[in-house]
N, C-alpha and C positions, 0 to 999 in steps of 0.2 A: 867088329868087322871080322869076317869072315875071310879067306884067300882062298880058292880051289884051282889051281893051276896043273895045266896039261902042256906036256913039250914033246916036240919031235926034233928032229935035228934042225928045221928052219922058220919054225914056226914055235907063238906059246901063247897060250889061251887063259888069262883071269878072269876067273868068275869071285866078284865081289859081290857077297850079302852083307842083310843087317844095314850099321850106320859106319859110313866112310868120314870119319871127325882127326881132330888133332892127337887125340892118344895115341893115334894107328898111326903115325907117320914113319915111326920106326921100324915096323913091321913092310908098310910101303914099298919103303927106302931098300930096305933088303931084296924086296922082289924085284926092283930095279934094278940094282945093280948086278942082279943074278942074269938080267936080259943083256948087261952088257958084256957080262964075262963071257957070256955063251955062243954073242955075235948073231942074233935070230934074224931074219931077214923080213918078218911079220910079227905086231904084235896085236893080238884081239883084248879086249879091256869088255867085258858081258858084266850088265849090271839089271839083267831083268829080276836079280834078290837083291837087291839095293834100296833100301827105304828110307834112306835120308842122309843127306850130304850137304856137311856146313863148308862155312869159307877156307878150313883149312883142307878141308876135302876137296873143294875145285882146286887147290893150291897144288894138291897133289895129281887130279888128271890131267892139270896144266903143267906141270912137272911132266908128267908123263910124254905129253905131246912133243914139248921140250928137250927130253933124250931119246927119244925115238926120231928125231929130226939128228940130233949128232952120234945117233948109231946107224944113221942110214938104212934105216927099215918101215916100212907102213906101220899104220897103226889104223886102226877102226877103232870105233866106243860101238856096243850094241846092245840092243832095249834099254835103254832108260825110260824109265816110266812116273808118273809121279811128281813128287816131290822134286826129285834129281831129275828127271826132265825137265821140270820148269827151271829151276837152277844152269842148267847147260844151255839151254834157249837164252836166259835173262844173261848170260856171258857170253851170246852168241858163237859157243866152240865151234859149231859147226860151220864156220866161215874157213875154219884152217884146219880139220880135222873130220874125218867120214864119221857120221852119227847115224847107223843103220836102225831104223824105231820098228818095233814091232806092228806088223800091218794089221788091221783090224776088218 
């Protein structure tokens, strides 16, 4: 897994490639709690380089949803395509969480 993160003062942008698995949860985990110390008021989660995500990997966008709901800030997911789109479909996130899909 990759991490490219962009921040302004109320907003912050991850762009995750590669594969989002259980190795990376430490890496994750950092970049959470970096969203909480800073107080964002939006967070974008971009996974149009994202090629594959196991079940510790939705554990983790499920996490995500999960502190972004007790930091009081949005959160969008956008492009999932793939692999990790069907994964995010078959958990139906998008019933509790804005899943913006790349239009064709």
């Amino acid at each position: 897994m990759e991490l490219k993160i962009k921040k302004d003062d109320t907003e912050v942008s991850c762009a995750i490639s590669g594969k989002l698995t259980y190795q990376d949860h430490n890496e994750y985990r950092d970049f959470l709690r970096s969203c909480e110390d800073l107080k964002f008021s939006k967070i974008t989660i971009e996974l149009d380089n994202l090629t594959l995500i196991d079940s510790a990997g939705m554990g983790m966008l499920l996490l995500t949803i999960e502190k972004s709901k007790d930091f009081g800030c949005d959160l969008s997911i956008k492009n999932p395509k793939g692999q990790v789109l069907k994964m995010i479909e078959l958990a139906n996130i998008s019933s509790i969480v804005t899943i913006e899909k790349i239009k064709k």
